[in-house]
N, C-alpha and C positions, 0 to 999 in steps of 0.2 A: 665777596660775591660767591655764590653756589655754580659749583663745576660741576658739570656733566663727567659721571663717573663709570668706568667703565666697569666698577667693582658691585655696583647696586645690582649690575646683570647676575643672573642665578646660571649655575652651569651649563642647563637647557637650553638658555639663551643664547649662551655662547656656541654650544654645540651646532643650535639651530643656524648661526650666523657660519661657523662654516660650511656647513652642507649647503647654504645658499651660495656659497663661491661654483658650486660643480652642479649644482641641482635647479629647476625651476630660472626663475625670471633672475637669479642673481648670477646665471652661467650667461646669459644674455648682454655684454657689454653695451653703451648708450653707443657706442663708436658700433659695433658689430650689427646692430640693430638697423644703425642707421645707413651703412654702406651695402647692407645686405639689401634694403628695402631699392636702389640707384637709386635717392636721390642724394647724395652727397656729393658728387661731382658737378662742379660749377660751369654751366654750360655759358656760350657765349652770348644765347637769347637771356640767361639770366646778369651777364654783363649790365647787359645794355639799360637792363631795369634799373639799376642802379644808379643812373645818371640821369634816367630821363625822367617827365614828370614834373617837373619845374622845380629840382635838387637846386639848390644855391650852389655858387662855385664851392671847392672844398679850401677848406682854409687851414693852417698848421696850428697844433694844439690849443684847437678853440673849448670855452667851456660854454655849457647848456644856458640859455638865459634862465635869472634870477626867479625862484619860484614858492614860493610859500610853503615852510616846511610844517606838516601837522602833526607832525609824530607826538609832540607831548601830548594834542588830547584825544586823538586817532590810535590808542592802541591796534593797531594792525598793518599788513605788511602784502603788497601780493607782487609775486616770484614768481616768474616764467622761466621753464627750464627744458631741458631735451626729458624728453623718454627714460625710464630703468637709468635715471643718475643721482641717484639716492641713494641709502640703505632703506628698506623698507623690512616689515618684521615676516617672521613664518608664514603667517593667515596672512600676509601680504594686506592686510587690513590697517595696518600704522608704518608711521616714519620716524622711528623714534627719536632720529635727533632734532629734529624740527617740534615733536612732541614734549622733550625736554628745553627745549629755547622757548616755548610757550610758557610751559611750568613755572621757567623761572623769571621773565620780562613781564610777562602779560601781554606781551604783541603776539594778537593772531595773524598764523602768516595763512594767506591763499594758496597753496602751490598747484600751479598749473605747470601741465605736460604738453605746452602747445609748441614747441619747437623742435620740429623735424626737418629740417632744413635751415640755414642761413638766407638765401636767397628770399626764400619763400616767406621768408619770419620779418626779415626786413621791409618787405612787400606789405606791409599787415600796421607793422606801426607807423612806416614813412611817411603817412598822409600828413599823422597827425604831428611826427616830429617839424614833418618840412610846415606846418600851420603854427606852432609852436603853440602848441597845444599838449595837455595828459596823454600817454599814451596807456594809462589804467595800470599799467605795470611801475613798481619799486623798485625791480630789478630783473633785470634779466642776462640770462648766461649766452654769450655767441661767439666764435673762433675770431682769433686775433687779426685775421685780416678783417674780417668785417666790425671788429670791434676800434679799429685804426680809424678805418673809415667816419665810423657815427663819430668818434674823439673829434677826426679833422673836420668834421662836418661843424664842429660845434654844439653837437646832440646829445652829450653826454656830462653831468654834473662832478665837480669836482668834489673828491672826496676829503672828508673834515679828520685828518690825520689824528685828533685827538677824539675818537670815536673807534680808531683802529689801532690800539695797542698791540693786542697778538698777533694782529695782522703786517705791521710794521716789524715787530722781532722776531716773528717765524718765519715769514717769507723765504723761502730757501734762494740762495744766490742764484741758482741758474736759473731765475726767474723773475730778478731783480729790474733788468734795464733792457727791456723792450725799447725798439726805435722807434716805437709806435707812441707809447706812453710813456715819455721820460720819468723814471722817479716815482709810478707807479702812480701817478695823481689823478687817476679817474678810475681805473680798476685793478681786479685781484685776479689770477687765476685760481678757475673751480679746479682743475686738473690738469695738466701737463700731458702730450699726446707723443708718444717716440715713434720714428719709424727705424726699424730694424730688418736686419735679415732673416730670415726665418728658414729653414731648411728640414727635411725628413731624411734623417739619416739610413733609411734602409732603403730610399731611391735613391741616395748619393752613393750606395756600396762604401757608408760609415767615412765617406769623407768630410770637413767640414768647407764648409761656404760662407766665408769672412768679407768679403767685398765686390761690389759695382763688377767691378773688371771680370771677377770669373764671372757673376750673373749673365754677361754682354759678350765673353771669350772664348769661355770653358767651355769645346767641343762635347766634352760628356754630359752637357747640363743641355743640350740644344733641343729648342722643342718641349721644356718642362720649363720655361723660366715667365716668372709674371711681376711685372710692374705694377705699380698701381695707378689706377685712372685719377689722384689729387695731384694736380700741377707739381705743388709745394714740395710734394713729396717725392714723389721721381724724378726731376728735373734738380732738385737741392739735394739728392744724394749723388746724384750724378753728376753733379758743379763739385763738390767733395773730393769725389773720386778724382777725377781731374784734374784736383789739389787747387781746387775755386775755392775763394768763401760766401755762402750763397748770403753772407750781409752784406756784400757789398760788390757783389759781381756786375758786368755791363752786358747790356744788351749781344755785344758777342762773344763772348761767355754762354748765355743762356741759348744763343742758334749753335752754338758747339756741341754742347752737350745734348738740346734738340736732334740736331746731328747725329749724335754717339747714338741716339735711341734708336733713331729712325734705320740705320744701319742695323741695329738688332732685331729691327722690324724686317728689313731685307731681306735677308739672312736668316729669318724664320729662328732665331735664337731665339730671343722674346717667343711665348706663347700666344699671349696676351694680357691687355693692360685693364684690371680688377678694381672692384670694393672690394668689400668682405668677404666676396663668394670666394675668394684664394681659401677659405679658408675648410670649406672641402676636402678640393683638389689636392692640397697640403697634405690635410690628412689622411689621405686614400694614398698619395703617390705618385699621383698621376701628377705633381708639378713637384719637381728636385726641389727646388730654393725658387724664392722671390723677399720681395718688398714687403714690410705684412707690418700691421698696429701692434704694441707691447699690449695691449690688454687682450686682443686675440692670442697673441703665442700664450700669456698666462692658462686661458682656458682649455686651449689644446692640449698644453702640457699636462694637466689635471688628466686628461685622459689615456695620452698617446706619447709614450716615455721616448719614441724615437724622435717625436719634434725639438729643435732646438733652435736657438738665436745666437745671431755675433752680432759686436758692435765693433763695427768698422775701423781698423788701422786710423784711418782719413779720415772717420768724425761720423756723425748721426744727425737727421735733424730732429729738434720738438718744436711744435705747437704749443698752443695750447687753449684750454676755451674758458673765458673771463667773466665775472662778475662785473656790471655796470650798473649803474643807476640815468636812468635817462632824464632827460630834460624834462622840466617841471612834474619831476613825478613828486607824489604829496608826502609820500611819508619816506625823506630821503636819512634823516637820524636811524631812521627804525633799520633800514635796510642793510646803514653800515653798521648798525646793532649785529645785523647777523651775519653780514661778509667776514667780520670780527670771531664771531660763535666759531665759524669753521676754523680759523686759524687756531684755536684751542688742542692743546694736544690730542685729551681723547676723542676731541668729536672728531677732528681731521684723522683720525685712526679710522675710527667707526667705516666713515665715510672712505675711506680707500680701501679697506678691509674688503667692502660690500662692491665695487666698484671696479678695480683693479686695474684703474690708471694710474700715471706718476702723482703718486703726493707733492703736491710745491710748498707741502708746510715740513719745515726743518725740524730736526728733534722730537720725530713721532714714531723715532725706532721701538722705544723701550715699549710703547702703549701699544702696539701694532703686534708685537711680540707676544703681549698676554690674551690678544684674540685669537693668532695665530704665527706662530714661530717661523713657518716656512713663509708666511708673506711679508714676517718683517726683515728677509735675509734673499729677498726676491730682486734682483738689481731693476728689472723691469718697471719696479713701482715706488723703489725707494733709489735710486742709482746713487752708486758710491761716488767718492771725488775722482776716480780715477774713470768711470765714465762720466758723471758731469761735466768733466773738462773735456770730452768730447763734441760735448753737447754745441749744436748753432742753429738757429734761428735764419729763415728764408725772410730777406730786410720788404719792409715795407713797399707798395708800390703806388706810384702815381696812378688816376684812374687812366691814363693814354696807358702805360705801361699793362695794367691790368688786362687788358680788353685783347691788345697786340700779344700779348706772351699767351693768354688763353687762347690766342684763334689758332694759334700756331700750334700748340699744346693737342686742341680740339682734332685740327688735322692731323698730327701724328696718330694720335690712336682712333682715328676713325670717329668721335664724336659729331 
């Protein structure tokens, strides 16, 4: 079979593709994009969408009803995805790796940029998953809690393992065994999301900032420190810190740590709780250390040599945002055709290269390398065993559990 080669590229090309890392729409992360714009923070009005409407109870790893696959005489494919989560070329007029998975299958893919939100994205297909019904899409990409969700709902098509070879042996381990989706049998991760610390060392006066505890303690940090407004996210480093495991922690666990926040809220330590916009204030100075996305610190650092990251004594968490195939969508061969394509070394390079989230395809050091040297030696985007073993995962939640932790969450920072 013909691989996608990353040697066909002419040096220009290559050149072009790193200056897109710092320059134009490829310094623009799909995470940065999206936290900048608020809406990524899941409100409790968007809770409650989620349940109502006449959603069937949710049920445990249900799969999509049976649907007529057309891929053998449908060559084509239509992919729904967030915003700037490609590679896309210089004249920003191609996407080369979808332009080579064309070359070589004959599946035309659609790729549409219609997901800016979760909430809102869900809001769009639900009609027609709760009718069981097409919802025109092949595939589409949305964050693991909302991806648990459609699985337990029953809305999501199980995928034909012998369709996904690369994708079965690259999968990199810290991405293996979701609570959500045992075994990996209805989706892939597009990318891997870390949250980490992020700190400016010429507002620290050059110290560093490794953990929760100073963020919430450290009298000299008072007044410059930012959490971030995703539940998952500040509440599961802070279960962490606390030496919780946020897969498996209990309701008082999470009013603890709740707790711990809301005292830094008291206390005016916390500044305030953020998207993307930390990512400013960071650079300017005006916030010591906070909370901040790995593909953010990647872009900063491009500019601003005093930014830097630690990954926490007590652990980190990741996300991450999934490839599905929904229920009775037509052309479900084609799709895992190309949930498969990214698991390919070089294209999964390409695409993390352009991108500068965690890669969750394994063994795409050496390729990543000949795009660029400094990003395949990035821990941010490729993390070594000695931080993947850090790595946990915030465990799945019931919809009661959902609704009760965001209200509380909501109240805390003022939402």
């Amino acid at each position: 079979m013909e691989q996608y080669e990353p040697d066909s590229l002419s040096a220009a090309q290559l050149a072009a593709m790193r200056r897109s890392l710092t320059n134009g729409r490829g310094a623009l992360t799909r995470r940065s994009l999206l936290r900048a714009s608020g809406v990524g923070a899941l409100t409790v009005g968007g809770l409650a969408s989620l349940s109502a409407c006449g959603i069937p109870p949710a049920k445990r790893e249900g799969e999509g009803p049976a649907s007529t696959d057309y891929s053998a005489r449908e060559k084509q494919l239509n992919f729904s995805n967030w915003t700037q989560y490609i590679d896309i070329s210089d004249d920003e007029k191609h996407r080369p790796t979808l332009e080579a998975f064309t070359k070589r299958t004959g599946i035309q893919v659609k790729y549409t940029e219609d997901i800016n939100d979760n909430v809102e994205f869900f809001g769009k297909i639900k009609p027609q998953l709760a009718a069981g019904q097409d919802t025109g899409r092949d595939l589409i990409c949305v964050t693991d809690w909302l991806a648990a969700r459609i699985i337990r709902l029953g809305w999501a098509q199980k995928l034909d393992p012998a369709n996904l070879p690369h994708a079965y042996a690259n999968l990199s381990a810290q991405f293996r065994r979701p609570d959500w989706d045992p075994g990996r049998a209805h989706s892939y991760p597009w990318t891997g999301i870390s949250t980490v610390i992020a700190y400016n060392t010429k507002a620290t006066g050059g110290r560093k900032v490794d953990s929760v505890t100073q963020l919430l303690d450290d009298p000299k940090l008072k007044g410059r420190v930012a959490f971030l407004s995703e539940m998952r996210d500040s509440v599961g480093m802070t279960l962490l810190d606390m030496g919780k495991d946020p897969g498996t922690f209990t309701d008082a666990d999470f009013d603890a740590a709740v707790g711990r926040l809301q005292k830094g809220v008291a206390t005016q330590q916390i500044r305030r709780f953020t998207g993307n916009d930390y990512t400013g204030d960071l650079n300017k100075g005006d916030l010591a250390a906070c909370l901040a996305w790995a593909g953010d610190v990647i872009q900063l650092q491009a500019d601003n040599p005093d930014i830097q990251f630690a990954i926490p004594a007590a652990g980190y968490i990741t996300s991450s945002d999934n490839l599905l195939v929904p229920a009775k969508a037509r052309h479900k061969t084609n799709a895992e055709k190309l949930i498969d394509y990214y698991y390919e070394l070089p294209v999964a390079a390409r695409l993390a290269a352009y991108i500068n989230y965690v890669c969750p395809v394994e063994g795409v050091r050496e390729e990543l390398a000949r795009i660029d040297p400094a990003l395949a030696s990035n821990t941010l985007i490729l993390p070594d065993k000695a931080m993947a073993a850090k790595s946990r995962a915030f465990r799945s939640l019931s919809s009661e559990e959902e609704t009760a932790y965001e209200e509380k969450f909501a109240k805390l920072i003022g939402a």
